[in-house]
BATI-728100 format. One record per residue (C-alpha): residue in one letter; x, y, z. Coordinates in steps of 0.2 Angstrom, whole numbers, plus 2048, in hexadecimal, padded with zeros to 3 digits. Last residue first. Layout:
BEGIN
aXYZ ...
//
This chain:
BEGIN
x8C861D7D4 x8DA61B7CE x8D86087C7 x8C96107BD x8D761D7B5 x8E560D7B2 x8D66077A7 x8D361279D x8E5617796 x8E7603794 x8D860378A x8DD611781 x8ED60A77C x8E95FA777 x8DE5FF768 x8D05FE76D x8C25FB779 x8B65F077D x8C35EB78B x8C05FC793 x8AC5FB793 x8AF5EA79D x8B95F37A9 x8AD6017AC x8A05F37B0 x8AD5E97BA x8B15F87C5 x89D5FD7C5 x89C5EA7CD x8A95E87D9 x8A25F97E3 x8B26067E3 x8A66137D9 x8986107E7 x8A56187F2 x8AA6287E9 x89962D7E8 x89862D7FA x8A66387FB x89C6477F1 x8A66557E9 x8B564A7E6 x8AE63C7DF x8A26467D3 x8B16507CA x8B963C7C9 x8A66357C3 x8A36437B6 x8B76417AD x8B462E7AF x8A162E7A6 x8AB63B79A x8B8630796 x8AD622793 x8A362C788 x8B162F77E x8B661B77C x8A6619777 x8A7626769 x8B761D763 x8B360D766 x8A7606759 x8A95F5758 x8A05F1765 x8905F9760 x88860676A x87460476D x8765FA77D x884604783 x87C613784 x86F60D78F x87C60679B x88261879B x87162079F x86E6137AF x8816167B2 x87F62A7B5 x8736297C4 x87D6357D0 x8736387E3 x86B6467E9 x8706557F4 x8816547EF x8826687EE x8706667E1 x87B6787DA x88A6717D6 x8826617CC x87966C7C1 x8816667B1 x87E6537B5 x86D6577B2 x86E65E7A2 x87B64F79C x86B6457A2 x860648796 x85065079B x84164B7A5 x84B6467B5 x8506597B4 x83D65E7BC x83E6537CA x85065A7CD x84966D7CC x83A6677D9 x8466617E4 x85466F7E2 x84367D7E7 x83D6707F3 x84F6727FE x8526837FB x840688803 x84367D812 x856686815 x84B698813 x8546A0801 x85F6B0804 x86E6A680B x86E69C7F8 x8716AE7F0 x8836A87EA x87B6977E4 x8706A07DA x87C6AC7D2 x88769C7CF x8776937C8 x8736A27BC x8856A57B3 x8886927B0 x8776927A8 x87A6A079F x889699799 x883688793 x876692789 x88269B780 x88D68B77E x87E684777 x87D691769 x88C68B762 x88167C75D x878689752 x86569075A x85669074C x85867C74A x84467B744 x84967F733 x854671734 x84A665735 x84E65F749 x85664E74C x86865474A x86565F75A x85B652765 x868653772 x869666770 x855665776 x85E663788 x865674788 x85567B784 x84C670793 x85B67679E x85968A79C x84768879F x84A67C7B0 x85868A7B5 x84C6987B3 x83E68C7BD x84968E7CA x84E6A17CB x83F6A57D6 x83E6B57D7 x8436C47E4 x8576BD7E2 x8586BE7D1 x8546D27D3 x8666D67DC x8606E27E8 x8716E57EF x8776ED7DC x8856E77D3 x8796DA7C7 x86F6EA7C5 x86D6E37B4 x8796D77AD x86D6C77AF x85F6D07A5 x86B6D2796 x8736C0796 x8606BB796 x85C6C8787 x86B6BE77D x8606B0780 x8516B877B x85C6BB76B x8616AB767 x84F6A276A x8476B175E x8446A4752 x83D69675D x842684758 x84F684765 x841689772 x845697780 x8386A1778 x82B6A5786 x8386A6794 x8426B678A x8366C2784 x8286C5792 x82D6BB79F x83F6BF79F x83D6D1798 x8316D47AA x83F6CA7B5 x84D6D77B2 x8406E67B6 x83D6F37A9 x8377067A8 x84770C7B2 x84871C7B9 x84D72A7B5 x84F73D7BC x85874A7AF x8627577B5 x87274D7AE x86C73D7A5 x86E72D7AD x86E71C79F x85F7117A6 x8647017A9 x8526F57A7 x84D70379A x860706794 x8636F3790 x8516F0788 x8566FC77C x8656F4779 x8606E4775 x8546EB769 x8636F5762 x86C6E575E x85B6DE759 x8596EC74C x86C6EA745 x8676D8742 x85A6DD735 x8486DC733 x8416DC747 x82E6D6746 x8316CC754 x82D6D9760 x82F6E975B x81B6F275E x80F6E7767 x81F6DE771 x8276F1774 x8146F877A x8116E9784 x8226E978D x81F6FE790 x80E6FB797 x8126EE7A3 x8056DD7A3 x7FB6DB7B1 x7F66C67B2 x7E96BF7A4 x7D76BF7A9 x7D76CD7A6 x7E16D97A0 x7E86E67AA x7F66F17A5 x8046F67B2 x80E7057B1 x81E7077B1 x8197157A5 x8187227B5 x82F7207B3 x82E72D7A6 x8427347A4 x8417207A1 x83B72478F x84573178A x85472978F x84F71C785 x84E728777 x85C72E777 x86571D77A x85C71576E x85F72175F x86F71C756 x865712749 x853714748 x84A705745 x84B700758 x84B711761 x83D719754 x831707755 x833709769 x83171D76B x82171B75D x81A70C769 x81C71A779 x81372776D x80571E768 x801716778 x804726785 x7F6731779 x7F3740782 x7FE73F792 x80D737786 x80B74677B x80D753787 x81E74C78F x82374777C x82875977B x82E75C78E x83B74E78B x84375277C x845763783 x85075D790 x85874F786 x86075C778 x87075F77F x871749783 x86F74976F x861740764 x85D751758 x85974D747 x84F73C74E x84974875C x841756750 x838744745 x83173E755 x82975275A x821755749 x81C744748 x813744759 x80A756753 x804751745 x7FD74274C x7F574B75C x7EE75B74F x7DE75B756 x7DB74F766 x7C975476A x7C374476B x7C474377D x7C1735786 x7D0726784 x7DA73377B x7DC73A78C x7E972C791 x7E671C782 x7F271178D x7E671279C x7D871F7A0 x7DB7207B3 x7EB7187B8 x7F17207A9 x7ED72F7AD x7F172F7BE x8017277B9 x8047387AD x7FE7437B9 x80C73D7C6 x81A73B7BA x81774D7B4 x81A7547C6 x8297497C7 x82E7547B5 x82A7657BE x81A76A7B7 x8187787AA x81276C79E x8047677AA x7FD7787AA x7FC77C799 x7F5769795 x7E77707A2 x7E477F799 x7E6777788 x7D976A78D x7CD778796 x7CD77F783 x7CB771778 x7BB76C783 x7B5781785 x7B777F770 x7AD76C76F x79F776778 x79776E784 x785765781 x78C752783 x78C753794 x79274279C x7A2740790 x7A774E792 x7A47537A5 x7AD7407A8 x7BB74679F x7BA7587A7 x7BB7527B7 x7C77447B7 x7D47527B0 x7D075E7BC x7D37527CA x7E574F7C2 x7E975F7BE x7E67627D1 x7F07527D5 x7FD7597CB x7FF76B7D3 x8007777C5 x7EF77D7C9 x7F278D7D1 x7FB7937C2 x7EB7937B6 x7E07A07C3 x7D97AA7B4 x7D779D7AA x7CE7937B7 x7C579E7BF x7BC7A47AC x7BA7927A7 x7B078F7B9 x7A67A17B8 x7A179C7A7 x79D78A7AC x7A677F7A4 x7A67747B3 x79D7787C4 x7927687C7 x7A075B7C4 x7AA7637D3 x7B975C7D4 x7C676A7CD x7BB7787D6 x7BE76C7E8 x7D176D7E4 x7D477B7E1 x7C97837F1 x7D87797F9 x7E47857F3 x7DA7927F7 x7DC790808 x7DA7A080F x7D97AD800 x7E27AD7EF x7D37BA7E8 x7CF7AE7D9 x7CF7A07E4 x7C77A67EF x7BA7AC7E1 x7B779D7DB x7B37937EC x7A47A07EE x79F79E7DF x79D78B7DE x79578E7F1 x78A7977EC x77A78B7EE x76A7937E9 x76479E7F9 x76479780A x753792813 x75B78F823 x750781829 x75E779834 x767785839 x758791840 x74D782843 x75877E852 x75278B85D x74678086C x75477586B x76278186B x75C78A87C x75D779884 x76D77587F x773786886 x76A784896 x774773897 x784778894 x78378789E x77D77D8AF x78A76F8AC x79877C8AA x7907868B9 x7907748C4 x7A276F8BE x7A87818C2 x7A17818D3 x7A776C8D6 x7B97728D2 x7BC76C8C0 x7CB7608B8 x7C97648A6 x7C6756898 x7B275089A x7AB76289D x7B676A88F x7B075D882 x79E762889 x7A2775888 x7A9774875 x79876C86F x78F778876 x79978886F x79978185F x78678085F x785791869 x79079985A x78579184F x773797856 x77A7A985A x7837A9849 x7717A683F x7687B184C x7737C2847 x7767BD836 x7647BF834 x7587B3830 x7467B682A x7377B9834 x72D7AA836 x7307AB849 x73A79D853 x74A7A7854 x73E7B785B x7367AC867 x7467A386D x74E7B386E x7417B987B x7417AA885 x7537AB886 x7597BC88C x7597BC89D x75E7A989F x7687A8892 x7727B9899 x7737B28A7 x77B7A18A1 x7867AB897 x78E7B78A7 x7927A78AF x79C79F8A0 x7A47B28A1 x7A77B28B1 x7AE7A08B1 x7B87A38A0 x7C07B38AB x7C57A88BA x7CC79E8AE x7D97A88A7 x7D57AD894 x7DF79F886 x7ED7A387B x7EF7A3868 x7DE7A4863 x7D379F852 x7C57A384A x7C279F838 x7AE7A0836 x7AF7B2836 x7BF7B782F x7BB7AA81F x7A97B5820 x7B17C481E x7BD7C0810 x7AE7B8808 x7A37C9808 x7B17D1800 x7B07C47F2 x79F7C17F0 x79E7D87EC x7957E07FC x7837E47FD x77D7DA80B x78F7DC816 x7877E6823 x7797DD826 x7687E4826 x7647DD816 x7657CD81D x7637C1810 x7757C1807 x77C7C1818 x7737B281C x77A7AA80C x78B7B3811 x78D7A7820 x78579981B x79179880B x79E79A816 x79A78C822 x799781813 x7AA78580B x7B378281C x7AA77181C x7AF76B80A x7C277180E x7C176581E x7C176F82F x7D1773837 x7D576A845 x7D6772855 x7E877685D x7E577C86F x7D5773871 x7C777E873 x7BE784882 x7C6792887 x7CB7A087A x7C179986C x7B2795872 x7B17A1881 x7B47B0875 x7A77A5867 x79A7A6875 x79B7B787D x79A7BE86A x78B7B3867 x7837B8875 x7857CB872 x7817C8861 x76F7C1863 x76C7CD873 x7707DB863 x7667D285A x7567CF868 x7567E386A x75A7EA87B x76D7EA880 x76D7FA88A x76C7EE899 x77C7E4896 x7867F5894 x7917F48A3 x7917E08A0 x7967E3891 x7A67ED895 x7AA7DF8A3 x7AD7D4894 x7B57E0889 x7C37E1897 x7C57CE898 x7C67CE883 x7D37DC886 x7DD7D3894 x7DB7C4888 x7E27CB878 x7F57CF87A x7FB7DF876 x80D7DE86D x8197E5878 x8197DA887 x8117DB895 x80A7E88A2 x8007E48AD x7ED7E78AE x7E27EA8BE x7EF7F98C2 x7E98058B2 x7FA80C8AA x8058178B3 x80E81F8A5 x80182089B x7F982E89F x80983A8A3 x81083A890 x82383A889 x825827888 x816824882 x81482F874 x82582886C x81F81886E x80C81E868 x815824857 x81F813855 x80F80A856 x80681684A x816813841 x815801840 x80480283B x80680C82B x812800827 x8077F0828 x80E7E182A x7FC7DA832 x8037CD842 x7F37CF849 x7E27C1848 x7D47CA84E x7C57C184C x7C07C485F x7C57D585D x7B97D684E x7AD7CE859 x7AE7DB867 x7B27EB85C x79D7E7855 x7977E4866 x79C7F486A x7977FD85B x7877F385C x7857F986F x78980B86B x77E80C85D x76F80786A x773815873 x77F814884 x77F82688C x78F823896 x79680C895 x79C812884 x7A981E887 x7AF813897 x7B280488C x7BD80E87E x7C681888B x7C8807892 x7CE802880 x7DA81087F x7E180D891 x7E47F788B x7EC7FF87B x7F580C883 x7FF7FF890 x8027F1881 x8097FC873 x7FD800866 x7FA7F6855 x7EA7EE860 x7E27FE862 x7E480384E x7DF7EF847 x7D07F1855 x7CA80184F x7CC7FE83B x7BF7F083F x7B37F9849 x7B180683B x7A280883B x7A4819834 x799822841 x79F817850 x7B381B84A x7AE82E84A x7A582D85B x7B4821863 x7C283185D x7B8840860 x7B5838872 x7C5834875 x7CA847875 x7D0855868 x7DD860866 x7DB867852 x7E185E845 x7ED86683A x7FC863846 x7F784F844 x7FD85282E x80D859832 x81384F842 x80E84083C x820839837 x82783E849 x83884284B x83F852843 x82E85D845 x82A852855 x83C85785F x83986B85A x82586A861 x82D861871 x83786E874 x82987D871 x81E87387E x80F86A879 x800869883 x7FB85C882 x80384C87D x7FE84386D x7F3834870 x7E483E869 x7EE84485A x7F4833856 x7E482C854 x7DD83A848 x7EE83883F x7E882483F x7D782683A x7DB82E82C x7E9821826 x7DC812829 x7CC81D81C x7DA820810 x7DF80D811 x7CC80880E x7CB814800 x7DA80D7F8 x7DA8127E3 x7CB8147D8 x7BF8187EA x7CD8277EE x7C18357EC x7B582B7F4 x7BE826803 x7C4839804 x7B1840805 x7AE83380F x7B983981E x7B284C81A x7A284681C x7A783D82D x7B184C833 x7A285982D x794850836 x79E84F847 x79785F84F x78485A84E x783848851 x79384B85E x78B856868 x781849873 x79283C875 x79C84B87B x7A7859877 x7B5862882 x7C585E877 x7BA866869 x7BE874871 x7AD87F874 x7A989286D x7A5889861 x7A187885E x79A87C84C x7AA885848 x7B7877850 x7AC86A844 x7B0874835 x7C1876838 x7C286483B x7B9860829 x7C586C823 x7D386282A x7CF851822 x7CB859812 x7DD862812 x7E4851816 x7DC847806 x7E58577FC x7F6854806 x7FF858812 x80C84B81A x80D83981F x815832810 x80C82C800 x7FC820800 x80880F7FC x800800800 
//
C-alpha cells in the first residue's frame, strides 16, 4: 500500500476543513469539551468530510484512506498536552505525523469513539487499539468501555457488540507500515506523557505486543455495565453469541483443534453469506461474493493462541446462564416466529451448538471443583434446552440456490484461505463443469493447477463430463484440454510421472484418446516430433526430447511407446536416445490387465505387438538386444531422472522361456536375451535371481540341451540352433547354477531340499549326460546311475566297433573319478567285484593292445 508520506495533502485539507468546521459549530466550546449529546450535531462535517476522501479515492484505496485518517486523528488524541516550545522542535525532526496531527485541532476520546461509531468502523478500531503498545491499549480500551457504559443508545450497544466480535476474530501479526508507525508514534507518546505512566493497577504490564485475554476479560465486565441497555431480541442474539464463541474458543477448545474437512469449511460459508444474502439488515447484504467471503472465512475461522484464566471462564460461564435465563423465553419466541432469519439468530443457534458440544467434552476432560462441575452442568443443560425448543432455525434454513460453486470460485480467484483445497473440490465437481463462471476460473487461475493430482482430478472430470453430456461444445472440450495439457507440460518431469500413471491407471494404453475424440492434429503431430529426434538423437538434445514425447505419451501412450520401439530397432544408432527417452518415463512400468490371463507390462506388450519376431536383418536384433539392455539398465543421463521400464525376469518370461526349443527360430536369440538378463544388476545386493525361483530355469535350460541328443534326427529345417549353439547353452547353464549355488544361504534348508527334488524328478526325463551336468549343484544329495545308461549302450554297439566305445569308456571313467572324489560313497560301490569286472569286460572288447592296456591300468587305479 503505498498512499504517499505522512504530510499535507489534498485528502488532508478535507480532513482539516471538516475539523474547522466542527470547532465553528461547537463554538465558543473546545472540541476537547464535547459530549456524546453534541456529537450528532458537531460531528456531521468530520464524517462528511471522512467520505468525501473515501469517495474521491473509491478507483484507488478507499479503505486505506479511511485507516490513515483515523490514525492522525488517533495520534492527535494520544499526543501530549500542552506542548511545550522544546517538545514542538523534537516532534518537527522526529515524529512522521507531526505535519498532518498539528492540523487537527485538540480533541478528546470522545471525538475519537463517536467518529469510529458513525463510520462503523469497529473493525479499523480493533486493528488501531491492538497495534498499540500494551499499557495504552488496555487505557484506550477502558476509555473505550467507560465511554460507552454514559448515556448508552441502542447504537452504542451494536458498536459495542460489533468491536467485541471483531476482537474475537482478531488474528494480529498484519505487516502493515502504517501500523508500525502508529505504534512507533504511541512509544514516543508514551514515554513523554503523565497518563500512561501509571497504567490502571488491575492490569499488569506485559510484554509489548498486547495480548487478547485482559482485553476480552475487560469487554466482559464492559457488558455487563451495559447488559440492561441491551433491549432488542438481536442485539440479546449477538450478545449471546459473542459470549459463546469468546468461551468457545478461548476455553473450551482443545489447544490444537482439527481443522474442518475442505467440503465442511465450504458449507459453513455458504450458510454464512446465504443468511447474509437474506438479511437485508446486515451489513454485508449488498457487498460483492468475494468481500462477503473474506468475511465470512474470518467468521467461521476462529482461532486463539492462549486461553482466559479460569476464574474469568467461570464468570463468564455464570454470566451466560443468566443471561439464558433472562433472555430465553423471549428469543425462543422470536427464533420460533415465521419471520425470516437473520444473521443475528442464525449465529446465536450455531455458535450455541458449537458452544454445547465443546462444554460436554470440557465436562468429561477437566478436573472440576464440585462449584464449577455444578455451574458447567447447570449451563450445559440450559443451553441444550434452549436449542431444542430453537432448532428449526438450522435446520429449516430455507437457504437460497446453492452458491457454493461460486463461492469456492472466487477463493480461488481471490487466493484466499485455503484456496488450494477449493482446487481441488472445483476440479471434482461434476455439477460445476463448463460452466462460464467454471472455464472463466480456470483460465484465469491456470498456475494453481500445476499440481498433478489436481490435473489429475480435472482430467477424470471432464472425461466423464464428456462423455455424460453430450450437449458441450466440442470448442469449450478442445479448450479445457489445451488448458489442462498447458498445465501438465509445465510439470516438473516426477510431476509428469504421476499424471501420466494416473492416466494410465485410469484410461489404459489408449490415455485420453480412450474418451475424447478431439485429438486434432495427434498423428501430425507424433511424426513431426519422431522424425526431429531421428535428425537429432544426441545426449544435448535429451531434455527437450523428453518434454515433446511428454505430451504425446499422455494423449496417446500406445501409439507413441510402439513408434519409440519400431524407431529404436529399425533405426540404426537410435536405441540409446531413445531408450533413454523412454525410462526418463518410469509411469510406463505399468501393468496391463487382461483377463483371465495374468497382468502383462505395458512396455513388454508394446515391444512384442510391435518388433517382436518380425526383425528383418541381423543388425535389427543386435539393436533389439540392445534396447532391452538399456530398459532393464537404464543408461543415466545428467539432469535427467530414469528408471528402468524392465525387470530381468519380465524378458525371461515374456521372450526367452517361451522359445527355448531348438526348432524355434528365435531360440538363438532368446538365448542371447538369457545372457542379457543374467548381466543386469548382477553387482547390485538385490540380485533379482534370488526373488524367483531359478529352478524351473535350470529344468528349461536342460530340456534344450537334451534335444542335442536328437540333433541328427531333426529335418533340418527344424535344427534352427547350430551344434556350436550348445556350447552357448552349456554356458548359461554353467553361469546359472554357480549363481544359484552362491545364493544357496538365501533359500529355507526345507525349501532347497524340494526345489533339487523336484529338479531331479524332472531330469529323469532327459538324457542322462544332462543330468550328469548338474551334479555340483544336487552336492551328493542323490546317488549316480550312469551304468544302467552304459549297459544300454552296449547292447546296441557292435564289438567290432571300438573306437566310439572306447570314447565312451573314457568318459564313464573321466565321470566316475570327478564323482569319486566329490562323494566317497561313490567311490566304494566302484571297488564292488562286479562294476570291476563289468569295466574290465568293456576293456578286453577293446583294441588294439594299447588301449586296452591304457584302460585298464586306470580301473586298477580306482
Amino acid at each position: 500500500m503505498d498512499l504517499g508520506p505522512l504530510n499535507i495533502c489534498e485528502e488532508m485539507t478535507i480532513l482539516h476543513g471538516g475539523f474547522l468546521l466542527a470547532e465553528q459549530l461547537f463554538h465558543p466550546k473546545a472540541l476537547t469539551e464535547l459530549t456524546k449529546s453534541d456529537w450528532e450535531r458537531v460531528g456531521r462535517p468530520i464524517v462528511e468530510a471522512l467520505r468525501e476522501i473515501s469517495s474521491t479515492t473509491a478507483h484507488s484505496q478507499p479503505f486505506a484512506w479511511k485507516k490513515k485518517a483515523l490514525i492522525i486523528i488517533w495520534a492527535k488524541v494520544l499526543q501530549p498536552y500542552p506542548v511545550t516550545p522544546s517538545d514542538t522542535d523534537t516532534r518537527w525532526q522526529e515524529d512522521v505525523f507531526f505535519s498532518v496531527v498539528n492540523m487537527i485541532p485538540t480533541i478528546n476520546h470522545t471525538v475519537l469513539f463517536e467518529l469510529l461509531k458513525s463510520l462503523e468502523a469497529s473493525g479499523l478500531f480493533i486493528q488501531l487499539l491492538m497495534a498499540l503498545p500494551t499499557t495504552i491499549c488496555r487505557a484506550e480500551l477502558e476509555h473505550f468501555l467507560e465511554h460507552m457504559s454514559v448515556d448508552t443508545s441502542s447504537k452504542d450497544v451494536a458498536f459495542f457488540l460489533s468491536v467485541w466480535w471483531e476482537m474475537i476474530k482478531h488474528k494480529g501479526n498484519q505487516q502493515d507500515p502504517l501500523l508500525s508507525q502508529f505504534r512507533t508514534m504511541a512509544h514516543k507518546y508514551l514515554s513523554s506523557s503523565d497518563e500512561f505512566s501509571h497504567p490502571p493497577k488491575r492490569f499488569k504490564s506485559d510484554p509489548d505486543v498486547c495480548p487478547t485475554m485482559p482485553l476480552l476479560a475487560m469487554l466482559l465486565t464492559g457488558l455487563k455495565q451495559i447488559q440492561n441497555r441491551i433491549l432488542c431480541p438481536g442485539m440479546k442474539c449477538y450478545a449471546l453469541a459473542n459470549l459463546a464463541d469468546m468461551l468457545t474458543v478461548f476455553a473450551l477448545m482443545e489447544d490444537d483443534p482439527q481443522e474442518v474437512s475442505a467440503t465442511v469449511y465450504l458449507d459453513k460459508l455458504a450458510a454464512v453469506i446465504s443468511v447474509w444474502n437474506l438479511d437485508t439488515q446486515n451489513p454485508y447484504h449488498q457487498q460483492a461474493l468475494a468481500e462477503k467471503v473474506k468475511e465470512a472465512e474470518r467468521d467461521i475461522s476462529l482461532t486463539s493462541l492462549a486461553k482466559l484464566p479460569s476464574d474469568t471462564v467461570f464468570i463468564g460461564l455464570e454470566f451466560m446462564c443468566s443471561l439464558l435465563r433472562e433472555w430465553g423465553e423471549e428469543l425462543q419466541t422470536v427464533l420460533n416466529s415465521s419471520q425470516g432469519t437473520s444473521y443475528d439468530s442464525y449465529r446465536l443457534c450455531d455458535s450455541l451448538t458449537s458452544f454445547s458440544q465443546n462444554l460436554k467434552l470440557y465436562l468429561d476432560s477437566t478436573s472440576l471443583s464440585k462449584e464449577e462441575g455444578q455451574v458447567v452442568s447447570e449451563l450445559a443443560e440450559c443451553v441444550g434446552d434452549f436449542l431444542k425448543k430453537t432448532n428449526r432455525v438450522l435446520k429449516n434454513k430455507g437457504f437460497e440456490k446453492d452458491i457454493t460453486a461460486s463461492i469456492a470460485m472466487a477463493i480461488i480467484n481471490q487466493k484466499m484461505d485455503r484456496h488450494m483445497e477449493m482446487c481441488y473440490i472445483f476440479a471434482s465437481e461434476k455439477k460445476w463443469a463448463f460452466s462460464d463462471e467454471w472455464l472463466a476460473c480456470l483460465v484465469n487461475n491456470q498456475a494453481l493447477f500445476q499440481e498433478p493430482d489436481l490435473l489429475l482430478k480435472l482430467l477424470q472430470t471432464v472425461m466423464e463430463v464428456t462423455v455424460t453430456d453430450r450437449a458441450i461444445p466440442e470448442s469449450q472440450i478442445k479448450q479445457v484440454i489445451s488448458l489442462i495439457l498447458e498445465c501438465y507440460v509445465d510439470l516438473s518431469l516426477p510431476d509428469k510421472n504421476k499424471v501420466l500413471s494416473g492416466t494410465l491407471c485410469s484410461w489404459g494404453r489408449k490415455g485420453l484418446s480412450e474418451k475424447l475424440a478431439y485429438l486434432d492434429g495427434f498423428q501430425e503431430d507424433l511424426n513431426t516430433t519422431f522424425n526431429q529426434l531421428a535428425q537429432s538423437a544426441s545426449e544435448q538434445g535429451l531434455a527437450k526430447a523428453v518434454a515433446s514425447v511428454a505430451r504425446l505419451v499422455i494423449l496417446y501412450p500406445e501409439i507413441t511407446v510402439k513408434k519409440m520401439c519400431s524407431m529404436a530397432v529399425v533405426n540404426l544408432g537410435t536405441h540409446k536416445f531413445l531408450a533413454q527417452i523412454l525410462t526418463a518415463f518410469p509411469a510406463l512400468r505399468f501393468m496391463e490387465e487382461q483377463s483371465p490371463n495374468p497382468p502383462t507390462n505395458f512396455v513388454v506388450s508394446c515391444l512384442k505387438e510391435t518388433v517382436w519376431r518380425k526383425f528383418s536383418t541381423p543388425k535389427e536384433e543386435k539393436q533389439f538386444l540392445e534396447l532391452l539392455s538399456c530398459l532393464m539398465t537404464p543408461v543415466k543421463p545428467q539432469g535427467i531422472p530414469v528408471a528402468a521400464l524392465l525387470e530381468p525376469d519380465e524378458v525371461l518370461k515374456e521372450f526367452v522361456l517361451p522359445f527355448l526349443m531348438l526348432d524355434v527360430k528365435e531360440v538363438d536369440l532368446s538365448l542371447k536375451i538369457f545372457i542379457q538378463t543374467l548381466q543386469a544388476n548382477a553387482s547390485l545386493e538385490g540380485y533379482w535371481l534370488q526373488t524367483c525361483s531359478p529352478f524351473p530355469l535350470i529344468f528349461s535350460l536342460c530340456q534344450l540341451l537334451d534335444c542335442f541328443s536328437k540333433y541328427w534326427q531333426l529335418p533340418k529345417e527344424k535344427r534352427c540352433l547350430s551344434l556350436d549353439g550348445k556350447d552357448l547353452v552349456i554356458h548359461i547353464l554353467e553361469i546359472l547354477c554357480e549363481i544359484v549355488l552362491a545364493n544357496a544361504e538365501t533359500f529355507s534348508p526345507d525349501t532347497w531340499i524340494k526345489s533339487q527334488s523336484w529338479l531331479h524328478r524332472k531330469l529323469e526325463q532327459l538324457d542322462w549326460t544332462v543330468r550328469l551336468r548338474m551334479k555340483n549343484l544336487f552336492e551328493g544329495h542323490f546317488k549316480c546311475e550312469v551304468f544302467c545308461h552304459v549297459l544300454h549302450i552296449m547292447a546296441m554297439v557292435h564289438q567290432e566297433v571300438c573306437e566310439p566305445l572306447y570314447v565312451l569308456a573314457l568318459e564313464i571313467l573321466t565321470c566316475y573319478e570327478t564323482l569319486s572324489k566329490a562323494n566317497p560313497s561313490v567311490s566304494s560301490l566302484l571297488q564292488k567285484v562286479n562294476e570291476q569286472r563289468f569295466l574290465k569286460s568293456i576293456a578286453e572288447n577293446i583294441s588294439p593292445e594299447e588301449r586296452r592296456q591304457t584302460l585298464l591300468q586306470k580301473i586298477s587305479n580306482f
